[in-house]
C-alpha positions as CSV (number, residue, x, y, z in Angstrom):
1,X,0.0,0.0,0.0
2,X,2.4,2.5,1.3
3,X,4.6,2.0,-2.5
4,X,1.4,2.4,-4.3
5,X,1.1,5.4,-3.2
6,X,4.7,6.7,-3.1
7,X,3.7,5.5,-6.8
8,X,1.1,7.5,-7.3
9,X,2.4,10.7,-5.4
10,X,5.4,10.1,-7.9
11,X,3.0,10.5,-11.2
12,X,1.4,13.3,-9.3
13,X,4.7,15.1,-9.7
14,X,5.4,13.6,-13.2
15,X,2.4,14.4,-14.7
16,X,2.5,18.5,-13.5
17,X,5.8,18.5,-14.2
18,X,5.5,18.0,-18.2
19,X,2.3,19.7,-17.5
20,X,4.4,23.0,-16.5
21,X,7.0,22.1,-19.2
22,X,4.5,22.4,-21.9
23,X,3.3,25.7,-20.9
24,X,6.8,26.8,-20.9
25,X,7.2,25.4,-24.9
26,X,4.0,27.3,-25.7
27,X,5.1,30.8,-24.1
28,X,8.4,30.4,-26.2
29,X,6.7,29.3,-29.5
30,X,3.9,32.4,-29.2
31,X,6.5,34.3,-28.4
32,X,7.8,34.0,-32.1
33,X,11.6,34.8,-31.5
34,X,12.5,31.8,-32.7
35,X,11.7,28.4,-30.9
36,X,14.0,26.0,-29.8
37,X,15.7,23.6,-31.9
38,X,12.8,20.2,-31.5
39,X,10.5,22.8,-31.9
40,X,11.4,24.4,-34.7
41,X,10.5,20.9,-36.3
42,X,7.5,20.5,-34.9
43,X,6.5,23.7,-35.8
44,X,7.9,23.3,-39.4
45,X,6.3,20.1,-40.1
46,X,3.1,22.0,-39.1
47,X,4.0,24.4,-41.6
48,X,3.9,22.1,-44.3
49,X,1.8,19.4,-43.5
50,X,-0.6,21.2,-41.3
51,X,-2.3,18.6,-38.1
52,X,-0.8,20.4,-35.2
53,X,2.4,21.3,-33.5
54,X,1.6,18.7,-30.2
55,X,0.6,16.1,-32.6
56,X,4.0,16.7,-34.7
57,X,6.1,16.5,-31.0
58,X,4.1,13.1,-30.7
59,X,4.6,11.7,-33.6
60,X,8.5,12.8,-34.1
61,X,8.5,11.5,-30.6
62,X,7.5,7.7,-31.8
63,X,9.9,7.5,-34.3
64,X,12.8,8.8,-31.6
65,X,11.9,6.2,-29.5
66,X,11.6,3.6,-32.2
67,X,15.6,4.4,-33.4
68,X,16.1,4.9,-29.6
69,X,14.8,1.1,-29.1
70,X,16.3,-0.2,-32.6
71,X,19.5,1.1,-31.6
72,X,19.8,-0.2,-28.0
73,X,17.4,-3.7,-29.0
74,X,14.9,-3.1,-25.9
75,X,11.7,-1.7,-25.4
76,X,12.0,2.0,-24.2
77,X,10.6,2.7,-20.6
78,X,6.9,3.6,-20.3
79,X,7.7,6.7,-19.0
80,X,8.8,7.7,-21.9
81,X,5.6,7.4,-24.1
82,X,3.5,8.7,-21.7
83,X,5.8,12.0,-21.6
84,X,5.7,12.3,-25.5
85,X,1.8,11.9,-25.3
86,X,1.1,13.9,-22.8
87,X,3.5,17.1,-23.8
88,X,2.2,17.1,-27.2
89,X,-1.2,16.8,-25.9
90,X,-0.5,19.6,-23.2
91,X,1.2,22.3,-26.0
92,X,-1.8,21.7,-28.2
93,X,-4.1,22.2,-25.2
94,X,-2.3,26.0,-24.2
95,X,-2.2,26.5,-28.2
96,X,-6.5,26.7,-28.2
97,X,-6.4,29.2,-25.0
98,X,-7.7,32.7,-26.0
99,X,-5.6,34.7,-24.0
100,X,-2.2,33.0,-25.4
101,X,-1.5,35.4,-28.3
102,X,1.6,36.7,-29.7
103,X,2.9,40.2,-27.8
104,X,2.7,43.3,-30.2
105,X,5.9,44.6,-29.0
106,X,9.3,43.8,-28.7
107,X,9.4,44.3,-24.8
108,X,6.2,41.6,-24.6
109,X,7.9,39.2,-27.1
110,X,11.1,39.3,-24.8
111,X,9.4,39.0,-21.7
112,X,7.2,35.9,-22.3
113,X,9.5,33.9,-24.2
114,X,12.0,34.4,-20.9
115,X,9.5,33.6,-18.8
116,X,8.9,30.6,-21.3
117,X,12.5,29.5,-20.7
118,X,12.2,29.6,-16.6
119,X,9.3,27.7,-17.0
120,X,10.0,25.0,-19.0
121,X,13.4,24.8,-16.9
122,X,11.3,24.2,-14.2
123,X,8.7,22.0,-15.1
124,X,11.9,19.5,-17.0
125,X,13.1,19.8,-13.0
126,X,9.9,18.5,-11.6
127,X,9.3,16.4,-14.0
128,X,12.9,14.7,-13.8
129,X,13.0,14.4,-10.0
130,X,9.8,12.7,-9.8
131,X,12.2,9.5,-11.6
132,X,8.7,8.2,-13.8
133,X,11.5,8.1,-17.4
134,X,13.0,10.5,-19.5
135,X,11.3,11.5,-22.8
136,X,12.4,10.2,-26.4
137,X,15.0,12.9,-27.1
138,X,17.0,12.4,-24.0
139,X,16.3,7.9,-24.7
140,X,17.8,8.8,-27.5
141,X,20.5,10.8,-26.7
142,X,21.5,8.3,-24.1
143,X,21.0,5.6,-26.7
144,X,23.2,7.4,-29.1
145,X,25.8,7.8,-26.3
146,X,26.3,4.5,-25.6
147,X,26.3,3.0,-29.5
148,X,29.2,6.1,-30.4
149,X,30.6,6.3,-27.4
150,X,30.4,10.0,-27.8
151,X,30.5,12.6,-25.0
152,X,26.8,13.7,-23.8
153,X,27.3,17.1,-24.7
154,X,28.4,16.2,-28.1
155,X,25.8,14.2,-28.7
156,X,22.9,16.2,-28.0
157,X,25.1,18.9,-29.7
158,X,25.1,16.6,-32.9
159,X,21.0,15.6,-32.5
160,X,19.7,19.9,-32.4
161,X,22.0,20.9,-35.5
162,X,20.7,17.7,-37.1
163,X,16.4,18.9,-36.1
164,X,17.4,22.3,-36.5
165,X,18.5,21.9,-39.6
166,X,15.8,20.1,-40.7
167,X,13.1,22.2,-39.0
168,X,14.9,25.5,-40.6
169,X,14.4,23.9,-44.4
170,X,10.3,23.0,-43.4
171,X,10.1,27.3,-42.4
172,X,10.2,26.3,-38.6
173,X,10.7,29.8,-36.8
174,X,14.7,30.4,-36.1
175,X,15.4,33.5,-34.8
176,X,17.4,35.1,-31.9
177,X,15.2,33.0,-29.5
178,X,16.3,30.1,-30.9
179,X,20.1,30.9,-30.3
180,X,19.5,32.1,-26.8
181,X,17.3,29.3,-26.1
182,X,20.4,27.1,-27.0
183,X,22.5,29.1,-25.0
184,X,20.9,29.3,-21.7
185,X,18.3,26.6,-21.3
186,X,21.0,24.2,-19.9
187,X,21.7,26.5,-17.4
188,X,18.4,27.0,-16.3
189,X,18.0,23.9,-16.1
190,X,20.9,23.3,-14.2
191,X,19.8,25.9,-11.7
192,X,16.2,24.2,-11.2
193,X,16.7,20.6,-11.2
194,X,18.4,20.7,-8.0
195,X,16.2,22.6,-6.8
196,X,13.0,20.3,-7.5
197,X,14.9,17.2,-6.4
198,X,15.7,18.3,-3.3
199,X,11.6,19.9,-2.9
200,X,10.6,16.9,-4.4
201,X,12.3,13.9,-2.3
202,X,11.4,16.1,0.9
203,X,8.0,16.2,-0.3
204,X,8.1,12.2,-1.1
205,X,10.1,11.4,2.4
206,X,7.3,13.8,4.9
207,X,4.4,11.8,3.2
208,X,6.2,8.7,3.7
209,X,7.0,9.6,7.3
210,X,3.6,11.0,8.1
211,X,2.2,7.7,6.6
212,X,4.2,5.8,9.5
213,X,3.1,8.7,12.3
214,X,-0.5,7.4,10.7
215,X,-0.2,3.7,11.0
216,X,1.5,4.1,14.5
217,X,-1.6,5.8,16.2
218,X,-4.3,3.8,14.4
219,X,-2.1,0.8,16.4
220,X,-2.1,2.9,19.4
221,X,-5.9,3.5,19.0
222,X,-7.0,0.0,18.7
């Protein structure tokens, strides 16, 4: 009983996590400065073959985890589909909101897509600490890690030239966003995800203690 729901509190976390992610994707696509490098294929792809931008994430997302599986010969983690499902299905959600338009000036455009960035860096923190799997493009950067025997940095170097590339020649927004977004985004990241961990496994460790305090005064009781 008591890992079922360290289970569940787990998903809990998981599941706001990508949902916080996403909205931080949306603020930095509407923001149209440029988007960064997976989105720029998503968006792209949208560009050209219409469907929308969540359902292009899932669907690139399959066939990462396909070459991430192929490549290492084992099923990916569940974890990892139900990320790529449910952060496409999250970005197209915030796409249909009313009040998520683009920002007439300069000022706006700057603002929300920085705001974008801390947000997304934050909800990849929560997400990540709750430990429910990584999503396709990091599979697949791992996977790609271990078949080269490339550094990490160099191979998730090699993967966003390659999609932004790709999503640049299908008219996928690259601008000055999508450079800074390059930039900074790792160390954002690296400034959150210690920061949810240690939130996150105190959170986890109380409710597990408190369950204990629980059980010991319904014995008590009785």
């Amino acid at each position: 009983m008591k890992r079922k729901q360290h289970l569940q509190k787990r998903f809990v976390l998981f599941s706001v996590g990508l949902l916080i992610m996403a909205l931080g994707i949306t603020l930095t696509i509407v923001a149209d400065l440029g988007a960064a490098p997976w989105d720029v294929l998503h968006v792209g792809l949208y560009y050209q073959f219409g469907l929308t931008i969540g359902t292009w994430s899932i669907i690139v997302g399959f066939i990462v985890l396909g070459s991430a599986g192929i490549m290492m010969k084992e099923w990916p983690k569940f974890g990892a589909y139900l990320n790529m499902i449910l952060v496409g299905i999250f970005i197209d959600m915030y796409m249909l909101l009313p009040f998520m338009t683009e920002p007439q000036s300069w000022q706006g455009k700057a603002v929300m897509f920085l705001v974008g960035m801390v947000v997304y860096a934050y909800g990849m923190g929560i997400y990540l600490s709750a430990e429910f799997g990584a999503g396709p493009r990091d599979s697949f950067m791992l996977a790609l890690t271990a078949k080269t025997k490339w550094k990490v940095s160099n191979a998730r170097r090699l993967m966003e030239i390659g999609v932004l590339a790709i999503g640049w020649l299908l008219g996928g927004p690259v601008f000055i966003g999508t450079i800074v977004f390059s930039i900074v985004a790792g160390t954002f990241i690296g400034i959150a995800l210690p920061q949810c961990r240690t939130l996150t496994h105190k959170w986890l460790r109380d409710s597990v203690e408190n369950e204990k305090v629980k059980e010991i005064e319904r014995g008590a009781s009785v």
